[in-house]
C-alpha distance (Angstrom), angle and dihedral (degrees) to the residues before:
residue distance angle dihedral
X1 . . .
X2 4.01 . .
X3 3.53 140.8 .
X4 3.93 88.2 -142.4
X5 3.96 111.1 113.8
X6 3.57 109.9 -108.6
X7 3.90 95.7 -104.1
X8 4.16 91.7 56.8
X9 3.68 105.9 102.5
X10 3.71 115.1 -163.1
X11 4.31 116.9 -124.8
X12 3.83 97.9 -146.5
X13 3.71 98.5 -175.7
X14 4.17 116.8 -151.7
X15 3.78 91.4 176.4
X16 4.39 87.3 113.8
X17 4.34 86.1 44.6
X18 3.31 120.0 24.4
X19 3.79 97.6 18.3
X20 3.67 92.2 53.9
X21 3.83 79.3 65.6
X22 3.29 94.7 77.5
X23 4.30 108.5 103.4
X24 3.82 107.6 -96.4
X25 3.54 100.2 12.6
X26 3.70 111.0 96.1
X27 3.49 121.9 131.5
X28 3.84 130.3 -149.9
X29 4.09 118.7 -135.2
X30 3.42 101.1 -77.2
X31 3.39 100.5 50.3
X32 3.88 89.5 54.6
X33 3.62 86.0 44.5
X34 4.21 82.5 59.1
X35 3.87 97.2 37.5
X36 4.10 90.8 50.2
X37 3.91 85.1 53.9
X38 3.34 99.8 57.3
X39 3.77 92.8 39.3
X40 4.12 88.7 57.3
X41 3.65 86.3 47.5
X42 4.01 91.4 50.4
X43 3.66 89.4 54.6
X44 3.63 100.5 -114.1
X45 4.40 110.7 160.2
X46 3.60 100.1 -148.5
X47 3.82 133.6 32.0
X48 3.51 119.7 -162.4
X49 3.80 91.3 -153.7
X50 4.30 98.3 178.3
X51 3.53 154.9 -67.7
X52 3.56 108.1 -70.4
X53 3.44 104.2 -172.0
X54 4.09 87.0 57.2
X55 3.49 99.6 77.9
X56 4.30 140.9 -17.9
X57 3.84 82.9 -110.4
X58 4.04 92.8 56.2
X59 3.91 91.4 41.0
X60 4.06 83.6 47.4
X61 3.58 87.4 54.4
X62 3.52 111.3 41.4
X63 4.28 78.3 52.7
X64 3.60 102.9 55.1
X65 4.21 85.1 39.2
X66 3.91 89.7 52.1
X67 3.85 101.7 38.7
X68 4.47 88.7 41.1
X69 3.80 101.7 39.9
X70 4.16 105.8 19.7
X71 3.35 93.3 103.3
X72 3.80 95.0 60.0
X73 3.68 100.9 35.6
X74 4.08 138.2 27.8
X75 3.92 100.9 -103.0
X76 3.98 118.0 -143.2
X77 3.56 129.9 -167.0
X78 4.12 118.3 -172.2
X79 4.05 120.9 -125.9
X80 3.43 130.5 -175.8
X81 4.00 110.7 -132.0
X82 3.70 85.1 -91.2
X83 4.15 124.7 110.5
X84 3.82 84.8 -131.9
X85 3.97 89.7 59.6
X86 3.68 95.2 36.4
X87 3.70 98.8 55.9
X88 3.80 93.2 52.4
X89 3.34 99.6 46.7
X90 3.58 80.1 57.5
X91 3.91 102.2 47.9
X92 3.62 84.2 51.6
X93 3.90 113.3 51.3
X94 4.00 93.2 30.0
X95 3.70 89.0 72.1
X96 3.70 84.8 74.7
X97 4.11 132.0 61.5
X98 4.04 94.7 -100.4
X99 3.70 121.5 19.4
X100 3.53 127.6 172.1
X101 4.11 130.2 -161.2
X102 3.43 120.5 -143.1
X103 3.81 116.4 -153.8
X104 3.72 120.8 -176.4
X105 4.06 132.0 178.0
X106 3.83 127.3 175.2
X107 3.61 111.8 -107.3
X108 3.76 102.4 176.8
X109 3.67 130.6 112.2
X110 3.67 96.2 -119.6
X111 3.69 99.7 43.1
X112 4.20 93.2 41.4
X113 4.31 80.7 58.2
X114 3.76 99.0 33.8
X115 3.95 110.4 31.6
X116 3.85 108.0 15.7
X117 3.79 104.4 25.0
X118 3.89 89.9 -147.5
X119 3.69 129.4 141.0
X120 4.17 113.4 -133.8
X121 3.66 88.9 -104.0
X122 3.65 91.1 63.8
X123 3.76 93.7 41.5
X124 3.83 95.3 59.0
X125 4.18 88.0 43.4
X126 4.13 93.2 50.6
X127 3.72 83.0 40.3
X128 3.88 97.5 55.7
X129 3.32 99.2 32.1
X130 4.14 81.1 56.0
X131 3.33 107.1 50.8
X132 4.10 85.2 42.5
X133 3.76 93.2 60.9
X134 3.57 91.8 44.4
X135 4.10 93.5 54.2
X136 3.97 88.0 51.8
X137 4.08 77.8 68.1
X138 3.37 109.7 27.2
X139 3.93 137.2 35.3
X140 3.62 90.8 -157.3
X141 3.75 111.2 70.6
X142 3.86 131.8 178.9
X143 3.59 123.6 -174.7
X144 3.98 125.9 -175.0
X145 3.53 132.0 -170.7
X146 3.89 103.9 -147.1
X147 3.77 114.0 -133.9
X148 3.85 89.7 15.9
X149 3.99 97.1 163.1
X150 3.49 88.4 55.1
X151 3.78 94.6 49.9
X152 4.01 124.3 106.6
X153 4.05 95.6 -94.2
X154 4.00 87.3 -128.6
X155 3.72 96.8 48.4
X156 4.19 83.2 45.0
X157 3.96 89.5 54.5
X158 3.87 86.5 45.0
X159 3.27 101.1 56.8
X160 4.08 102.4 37.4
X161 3.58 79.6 56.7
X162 3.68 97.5 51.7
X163 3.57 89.3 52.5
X164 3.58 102.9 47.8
X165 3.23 91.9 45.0
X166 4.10 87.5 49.7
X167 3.86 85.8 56.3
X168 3.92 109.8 -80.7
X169 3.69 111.7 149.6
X170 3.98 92.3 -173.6
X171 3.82 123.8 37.1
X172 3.69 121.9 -168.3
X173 3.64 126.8 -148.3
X174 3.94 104.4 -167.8
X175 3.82 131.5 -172.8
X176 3.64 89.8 -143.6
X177 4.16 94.9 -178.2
X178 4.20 99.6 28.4
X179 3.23 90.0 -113.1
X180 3.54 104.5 144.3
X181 3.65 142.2 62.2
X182 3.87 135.9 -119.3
X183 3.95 90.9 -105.7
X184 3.95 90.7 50.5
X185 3.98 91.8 40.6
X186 4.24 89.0 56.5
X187 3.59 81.6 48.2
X188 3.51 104.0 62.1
X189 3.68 102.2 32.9
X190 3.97 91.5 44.3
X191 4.34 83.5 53.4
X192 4.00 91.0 51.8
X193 3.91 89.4 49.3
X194 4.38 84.7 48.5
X195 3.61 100.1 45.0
X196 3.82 118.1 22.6
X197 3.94 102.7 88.8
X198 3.64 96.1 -149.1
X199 3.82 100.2 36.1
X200 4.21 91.0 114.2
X201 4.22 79.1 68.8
X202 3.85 88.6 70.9
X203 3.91 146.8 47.7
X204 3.86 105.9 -119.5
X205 3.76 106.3 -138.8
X206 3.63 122.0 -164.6
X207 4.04 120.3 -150.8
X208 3.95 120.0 -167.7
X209 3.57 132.7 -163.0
X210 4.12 122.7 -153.4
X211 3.77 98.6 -136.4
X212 3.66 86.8 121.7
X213 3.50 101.6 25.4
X214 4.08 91.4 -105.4
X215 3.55 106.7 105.4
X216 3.65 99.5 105.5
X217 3.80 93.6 41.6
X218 3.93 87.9 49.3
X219 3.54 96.1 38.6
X220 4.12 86.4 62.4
X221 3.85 93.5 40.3
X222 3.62 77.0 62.8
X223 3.70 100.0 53.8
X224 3.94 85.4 45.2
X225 3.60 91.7 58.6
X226 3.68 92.6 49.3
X227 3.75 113.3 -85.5
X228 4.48 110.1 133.1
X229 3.57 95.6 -166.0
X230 3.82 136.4 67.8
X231 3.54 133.5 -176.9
X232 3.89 105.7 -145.8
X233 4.07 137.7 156.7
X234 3.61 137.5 -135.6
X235 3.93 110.6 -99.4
X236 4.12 82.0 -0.2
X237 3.78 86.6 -87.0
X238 3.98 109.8 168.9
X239 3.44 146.5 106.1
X240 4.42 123.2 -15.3
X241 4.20 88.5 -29.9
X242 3.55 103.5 -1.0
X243 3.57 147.3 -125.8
X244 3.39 142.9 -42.4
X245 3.94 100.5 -88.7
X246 3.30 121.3 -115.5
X247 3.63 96.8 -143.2
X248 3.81 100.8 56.7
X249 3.91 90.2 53.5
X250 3.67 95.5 61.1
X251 3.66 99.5 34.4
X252 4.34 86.2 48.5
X253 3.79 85.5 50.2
X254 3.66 101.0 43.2
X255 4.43 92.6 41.7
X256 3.77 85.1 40.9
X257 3.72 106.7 47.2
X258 3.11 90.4 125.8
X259 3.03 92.9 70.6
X260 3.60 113.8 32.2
X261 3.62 87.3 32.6
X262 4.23 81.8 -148.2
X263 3.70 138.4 142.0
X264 3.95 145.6 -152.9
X265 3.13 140.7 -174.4
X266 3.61 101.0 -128.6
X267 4.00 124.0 124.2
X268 3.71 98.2 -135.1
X269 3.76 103.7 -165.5
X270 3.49 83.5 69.2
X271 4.39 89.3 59.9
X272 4.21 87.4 91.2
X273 4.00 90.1 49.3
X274 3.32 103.8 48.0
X275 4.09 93.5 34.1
X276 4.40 83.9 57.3
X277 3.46 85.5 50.9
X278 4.06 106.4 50.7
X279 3.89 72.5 44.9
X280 3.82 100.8 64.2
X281 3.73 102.7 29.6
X282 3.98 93.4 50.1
X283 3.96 97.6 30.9
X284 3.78 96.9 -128.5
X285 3.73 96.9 128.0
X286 4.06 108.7 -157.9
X287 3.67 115.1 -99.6
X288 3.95 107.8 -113.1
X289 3.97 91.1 -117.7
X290 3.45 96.4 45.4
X291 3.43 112.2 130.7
X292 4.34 129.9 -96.4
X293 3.77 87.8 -12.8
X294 4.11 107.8 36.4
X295 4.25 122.5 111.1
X296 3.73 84.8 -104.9
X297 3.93 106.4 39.2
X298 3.76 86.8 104.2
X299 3.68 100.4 21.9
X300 3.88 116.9 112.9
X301 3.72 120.4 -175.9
X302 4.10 97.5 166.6
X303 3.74 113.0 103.6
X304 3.94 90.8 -138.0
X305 4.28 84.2 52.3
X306 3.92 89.6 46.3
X307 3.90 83.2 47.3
X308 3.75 101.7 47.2
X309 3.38 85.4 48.9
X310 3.65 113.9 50.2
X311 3.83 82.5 54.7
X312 4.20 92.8 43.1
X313 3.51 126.4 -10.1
X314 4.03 87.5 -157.5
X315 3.81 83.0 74.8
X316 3.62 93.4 75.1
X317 3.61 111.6 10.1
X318 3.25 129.8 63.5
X319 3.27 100.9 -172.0
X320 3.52 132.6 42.4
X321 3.84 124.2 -123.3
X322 3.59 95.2 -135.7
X323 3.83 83.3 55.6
X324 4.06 89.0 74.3
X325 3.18 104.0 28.4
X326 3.93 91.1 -96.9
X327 4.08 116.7 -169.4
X328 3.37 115.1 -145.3
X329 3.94 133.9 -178.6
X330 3.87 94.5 -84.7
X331 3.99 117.4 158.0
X332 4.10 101.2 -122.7
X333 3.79 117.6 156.7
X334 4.15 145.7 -10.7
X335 3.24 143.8 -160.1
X336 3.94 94.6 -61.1
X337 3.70 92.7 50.0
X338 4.26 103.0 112.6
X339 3.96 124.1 -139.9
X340 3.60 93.8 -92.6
X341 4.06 91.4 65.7
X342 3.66 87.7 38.9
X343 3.85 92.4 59.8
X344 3.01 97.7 31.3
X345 4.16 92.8 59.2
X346 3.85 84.1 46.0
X347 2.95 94.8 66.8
X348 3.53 100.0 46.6
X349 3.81 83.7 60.9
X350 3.43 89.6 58.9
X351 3.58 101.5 -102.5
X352 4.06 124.5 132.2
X353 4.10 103.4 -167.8
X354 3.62 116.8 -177.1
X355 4.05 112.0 -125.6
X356 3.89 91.7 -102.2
X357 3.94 85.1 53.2
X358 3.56 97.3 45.5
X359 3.76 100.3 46.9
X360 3.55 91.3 54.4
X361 4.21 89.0 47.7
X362 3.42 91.9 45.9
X363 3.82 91.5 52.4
X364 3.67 87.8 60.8
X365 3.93 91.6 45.0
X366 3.75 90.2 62.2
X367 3.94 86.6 42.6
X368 3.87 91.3 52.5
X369 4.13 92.9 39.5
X370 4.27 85.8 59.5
X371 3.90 80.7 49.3
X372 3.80 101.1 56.2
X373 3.49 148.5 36.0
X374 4.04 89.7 -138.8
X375 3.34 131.9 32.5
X376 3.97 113.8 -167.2
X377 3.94 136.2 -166.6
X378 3.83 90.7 -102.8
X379 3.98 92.3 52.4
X380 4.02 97.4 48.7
X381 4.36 81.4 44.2
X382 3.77 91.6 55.9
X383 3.78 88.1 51.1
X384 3.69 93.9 55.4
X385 3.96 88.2 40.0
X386 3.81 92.9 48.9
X387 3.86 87.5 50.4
X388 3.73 97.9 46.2
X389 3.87 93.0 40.1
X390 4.78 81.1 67.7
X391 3.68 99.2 32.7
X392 4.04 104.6 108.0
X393 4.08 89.1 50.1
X394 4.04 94.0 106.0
X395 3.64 81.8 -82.9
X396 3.57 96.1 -58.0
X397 3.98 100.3 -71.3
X398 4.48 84.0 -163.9
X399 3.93 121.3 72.0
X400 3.75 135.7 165.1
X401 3.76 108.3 -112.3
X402 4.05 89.0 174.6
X403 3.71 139.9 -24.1
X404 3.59 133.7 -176.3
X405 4.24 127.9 -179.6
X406 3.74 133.8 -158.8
X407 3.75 114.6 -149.0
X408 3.97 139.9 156.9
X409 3.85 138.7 126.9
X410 4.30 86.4 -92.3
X411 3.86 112.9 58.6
X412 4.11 144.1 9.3
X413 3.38 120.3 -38.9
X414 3.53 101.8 -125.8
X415 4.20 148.5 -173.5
X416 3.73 143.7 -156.8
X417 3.96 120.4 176.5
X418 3.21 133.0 178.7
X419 3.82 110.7 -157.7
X420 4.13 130.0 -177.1
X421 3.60 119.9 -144.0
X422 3.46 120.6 -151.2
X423 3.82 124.3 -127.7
X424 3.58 115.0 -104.8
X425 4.07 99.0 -143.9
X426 3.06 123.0 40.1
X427 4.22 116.5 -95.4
X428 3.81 83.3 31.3
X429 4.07 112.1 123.4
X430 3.58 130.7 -120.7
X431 3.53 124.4 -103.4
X432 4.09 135.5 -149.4
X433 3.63 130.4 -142.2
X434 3.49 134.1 -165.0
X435 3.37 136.8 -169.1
X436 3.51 149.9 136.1
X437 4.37 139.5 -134.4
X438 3.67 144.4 -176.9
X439 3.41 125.4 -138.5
X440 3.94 142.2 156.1
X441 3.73 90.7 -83.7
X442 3.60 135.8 -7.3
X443 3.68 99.4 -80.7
X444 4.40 88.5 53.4
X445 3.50 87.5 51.7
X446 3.60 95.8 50.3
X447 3.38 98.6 52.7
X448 3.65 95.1 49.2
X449 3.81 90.3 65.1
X450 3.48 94.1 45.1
X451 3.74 85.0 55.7
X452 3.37 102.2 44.4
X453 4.13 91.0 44.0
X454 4.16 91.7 58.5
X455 3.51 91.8 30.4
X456 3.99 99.5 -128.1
X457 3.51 118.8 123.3
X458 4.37 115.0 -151.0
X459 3.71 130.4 -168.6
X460 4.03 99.4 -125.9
X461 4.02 104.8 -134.2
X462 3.64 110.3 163.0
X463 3.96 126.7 26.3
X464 4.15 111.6 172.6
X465 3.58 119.8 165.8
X466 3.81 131.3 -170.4
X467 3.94 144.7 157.5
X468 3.42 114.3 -102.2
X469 4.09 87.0 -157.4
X470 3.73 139.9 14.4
X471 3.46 128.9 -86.3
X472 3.85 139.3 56.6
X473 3.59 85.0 -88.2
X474 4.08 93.6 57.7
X475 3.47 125.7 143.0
X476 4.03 107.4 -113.9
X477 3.74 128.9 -142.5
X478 3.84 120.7 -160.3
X479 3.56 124.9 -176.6
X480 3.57 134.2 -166.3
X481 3.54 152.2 -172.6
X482 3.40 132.8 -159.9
X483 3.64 144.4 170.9
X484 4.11 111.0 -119.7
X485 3.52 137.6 150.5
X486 3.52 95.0 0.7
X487 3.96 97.4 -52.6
X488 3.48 142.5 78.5
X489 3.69 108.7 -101.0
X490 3.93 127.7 -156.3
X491 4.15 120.2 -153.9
X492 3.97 126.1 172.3
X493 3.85 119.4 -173.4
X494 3.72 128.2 177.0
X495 3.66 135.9 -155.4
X496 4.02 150.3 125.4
X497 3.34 81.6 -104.1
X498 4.11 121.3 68.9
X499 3.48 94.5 -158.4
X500 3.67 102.3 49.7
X501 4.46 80.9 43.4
X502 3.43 86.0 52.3
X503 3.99 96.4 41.3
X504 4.12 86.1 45.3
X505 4.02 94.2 49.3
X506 4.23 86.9 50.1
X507 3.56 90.1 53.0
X508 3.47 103.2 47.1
X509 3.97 87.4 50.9
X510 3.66 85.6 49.2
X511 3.89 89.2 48.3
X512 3.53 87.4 61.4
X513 3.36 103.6 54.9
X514 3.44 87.9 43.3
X515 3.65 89.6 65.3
X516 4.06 99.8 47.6
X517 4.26 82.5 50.9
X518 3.78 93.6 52.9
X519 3.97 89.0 44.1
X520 3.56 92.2 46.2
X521 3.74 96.9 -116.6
C-alpha cells in the first residue's frame, strides 16, 4: 500500500481544485504556478493541481504544475468517471515525475436518482471500468465515492472494494455536504477499515466539508479512526463554506500529539506565508479570528491574558507564533535600510521575490518609509502581498503616474489621473494618459477615469478596506471585486492614502481584464 509508517499522514492540498471553487477565487496559470510553489515549499505530498478536462487553461495548468514541481510533490489532476476526463488528467500530471489521477463517481442514493440516474450495478461497473483505465496510465490511483457519508454503508464497502481491487491505491470517503459529525465520521471510516477485505491495499483519505462548521473536527475523527490521508485547503477555502483547513489539521496534530500521537511533513512556520498568500492571489482575506493564522489568533486584549502572559506565555497560548510563521507588528527597517536588509527581511517573512519583483516592492518601501514614522513587518508583507496578488496580468501594462481628488460636503467630487501604459513589444515607448471624472465621492470619480482611460467598463461588487497596522499613519489595504469582461475580477492596492489604495486595487482589477481582452479570452 505505502512505505509511509503508519503514524505519517499525508497533506493532500485542494487549495489549486477544489479551493478555486470557492465564488471569486479563481486563479489564472501563473498564480497556480505561485500557489504550487509555496505549497512544495510547505511540505505538502500531494497537490491536487485541477480539472483538466474543464478548460485548456486548467489542462495548461495542471501541465506546467506537473512538469515544474513533480519532482517535489505528488501531482493530481481530477476526472470525472468518464474516458474524456480520465485521459486528461493523465496528459496533464504525467508530464511530471509523479502524477496522480483522481477519479470520482457519486455513489449515494439521492444523487444515483437525482443527478446520475444510475442503478448500483452500473455505479460499481462505470466505477471499475474507471479506475481500470486510469491505472493503464498512472501507478498512482485515487478513487472517491462522492457523497460517501450519505451512502448505504454496504453499497460504500462494495464499491471501495471494487475499486481497490480495480487498482486504486487511495480511496476517499468525502462528506461532500458537512453533514455529519465527528462521532458519525469515526464511524464510517472505522467500518471500512472492519469490513472491506482488501482495505490494508489502500490509504483511506478522509475529505470534509464546512457546511456545519465540522470539517476539521471530522476530518481528525477520521484520522483517529484510522484514515492517513486528508484532503484539506489553505484558509479552508472551497466549495459553499469551505474546506477543512489545512492549517488547523497540522497545528491540532502537532499541539495534540499527545494525543493523536501523528505526524506530517509540513514546515509550519511557513502556515502565516503561505495562508497571506492564498489570501492575496484569491481575495479571500482571513477573518481576524480565524484560527492558527487569523489577526487575532495570538492577540490578547484581557488584562488576566496580558497577565498570564507576561509571566508565561504557555498560560494562554498554546501555540507559539514563531511556530506558524506568525507576523506581528515588529519595528524592522526605514528609509535608510539598503536592498540587502530589505531582502533579506523578506525572506524571513517567507517571501522569495524575483529581482524584477523586488525592485519594484522595494520602490514602494522607500515610498512608504517617506510616508511614516514606522514601518512594521506586516506593512513591508502587504507590499509584497499587494504585488504578488497582480503579477500574472501581462505584467500589468496600466500604472498610476499621478492622481489627485477633490472632495468635501460643498461641491463635485472630482478626479484627475495620470496613468502610464506600458509598451507592448519590447523597444516600444511608454505612453501617458490623462484624464479626468466625476463621481459621488472621490473614489466614484476615480474609477470612472480609470475606466474611461483603458476603455473597460466593470460592475464594482465588493469594496473592503482595512489597516494593515496601527496608527493614524497605517498603511491601508483595499480590496475589490468587480465584475468585467465577463469574469469576476480581484484587485488589492495599498497605501497611506485610501484613495490612492482604493484607486491602485481598481486598477489592478482592471489590469486583469485588460489582459484576458488583449489575449482574446
Amino acid at each position: 500500500m505505502s512505505d509511509r509508517p503508519d503514524d505519517r499522514v499525508v497533506i493532500f492540498d485542494t487549495t489549486l481544485r477544489d479551493g478555486e471553487q470557492s465564488p471569486g477565487c479563481s486563479m489564472n496559470t501563473d498564480e497556480k504556478l505561485r500557489v504550487a510553489e509555496a505549497l512544495c515549499d510547505l511540505g505538502v505530498d500531494v497537490i491536487e493541481a485541477g480539472f483538466p478536462v474543464a478548460s485548456p487553461g486548467d489542462f495548461d495548468a495542471v501541465s506546467k504544475i506537473a512538469e515544474r514541481y513533480g519532482d517535489r510533490a505528488t501531482i493530481c489532476g481530477l476526472a470525472r468517471c468518464r474516458e474524456g476526463d480520465i485521459d486528461a488528467a493523465a496528459d496533464a500530471v504525467t508530464k511530471g515525475e509523479r502524477g496522480r489521477v483522481h477519479v470520482f463517481l457519486a455513489t449515494s442514493a439521492i444523487h444515483r436518482e437525482h443527478k446520475l440516474r444510475m442503478s448500483t450495478e452500473q455505479i460499481v461497473e462505470r466505477a471499475v471500468a474507471s479506475v481500470q483505465r486510469a491505472k493503464e496510465r498512472v501507478d498512482d490511483v485515487e478513487f472517491s465515492p462522492e457523497d460517501a457519508y450519505r451512502t448505504e454503508r454496504d453499497f460504500l464497502c462494495e464499491v471501495v472494494e471494487k475499486a481497490i481491487d480495480a487498482g486504486a491505491t487511495t480511496v476517499n470517503i468525502p462528506d461532500t455536504v458537512g453533514y455529519a459529525t465527528p462521532q458519525q465520521y469515526f464511524d464510517v471510516i472505522r467500518m471500512l477499515k472492519e469490513s472491506v477485505p482488501n482495505i490494508d491495499r489502500a490509504i483511506i483519505s478522509t475529505h470534509c466539508h464546512d457546511d456545519l462548521g465540522m470539517a476539521v473536527a471530522n476530518t481528525l475523527a477520521g484520522l483517529e479512526a484510522g484514515a492517513r490521508q486528508v484532503e484539506c485547503t489553505i484558509n479552508g477555502i472551497g466549495e459553499r463554506a469551505g474546506n477543512a483547513a489545512l492549517e488547523e489539521i497540522v497545528m491540532a496534530l502537532k499541539t495534540r500529539s499527545d494525543h493523536y500521537g501523528l505526524s506530517t511533513g509540513v514546515v509550519t512556520r511557513k502556515l502565516s506565508p503561505v495562508s497571506r498568500l492564498v489570501g492575496a492571489v484569491t481575495g479571500q482575506g482571513v477573518p481576524r479570528n480565524k484560527a492558527v493564522v487569523g489577526r487575532n489568533a495570538f492577540a490578547h486584549a484581557s488584562g488576566i491574558h496580558q497577565d498570564g502572559m507576561l509571566k508565561n506565555p504557555a498560560t494562554y497560548e498554546i501555540m507559539r507564533p514563531e511556530d506558524v510563521g506568525f507576523i506581528g507588528t515588529d519595528l524592522v527597517l526605514g528609509k535608510h535600510s539598503g536592498r540587502a536588509a530589505v531582502k533579506a527581511r523578506l525572506t524571513e517573512l517567507g517571501f522569495t521575490p524575483d529581482d524584477a519583483t523586488f525592485a519594484e516592492v522595494f520602490d514602494r518601501f522607500i515610498e512608504l518609509a517617506d510616508r511614516k514614522k514606522e514601518v512594521f513587518d506586516a506593512d513591508l508583507a502587504a507590499l509584497m502581498e499587494a504585488k504578488l496578488s497582480g503579477a500574472g496580468t501581462n505584467r500589468e501594462r496600466w500604472s498610476i503616474k499621478s492622481l489627485h481628488t477633490s472632495s468635501g460636503t460643498t461641491g463635485v467630487p472630482t478626479a484627475t489621473l495620470e496613468l502610464i501604459e506600458a509598451p507592448l513589444e519590447e523597444g516600444g515607448e511608454e505612453k501617458i494618459h490623462r484624464d479626468a471624472a466625476i463621481g459621488d465621492g472621490p473614489i466614484d470619480a476615480c474609477y470612472n477615469a480609470l475606466e474611461r482611460i483603458i476603455g473597460i467598463e466593470g460592475r464594482l461588487d465588493d469594496f473592503v478596506v482595512k489597516s494593515v497596522t496601527r496608527g493614524k499613519d497605517a498603511l491601508g489595504q483595499v480590496d475589490v471585486r468587480l465584475y468585467a469582461g465577463g469574469r469576476d475580477r480581484h484587485g488589492r492596492g495599498v497605501s497611506t492614502d485610501i484613495i490612492e489604495a482604493g484607486a491602485r486595487a481598481f486598477l489592478q482589477a482592471l489590469n486583469r481584464a485588460d489582459a484576458d481582452r488583449r489575449a482574446g479570452a
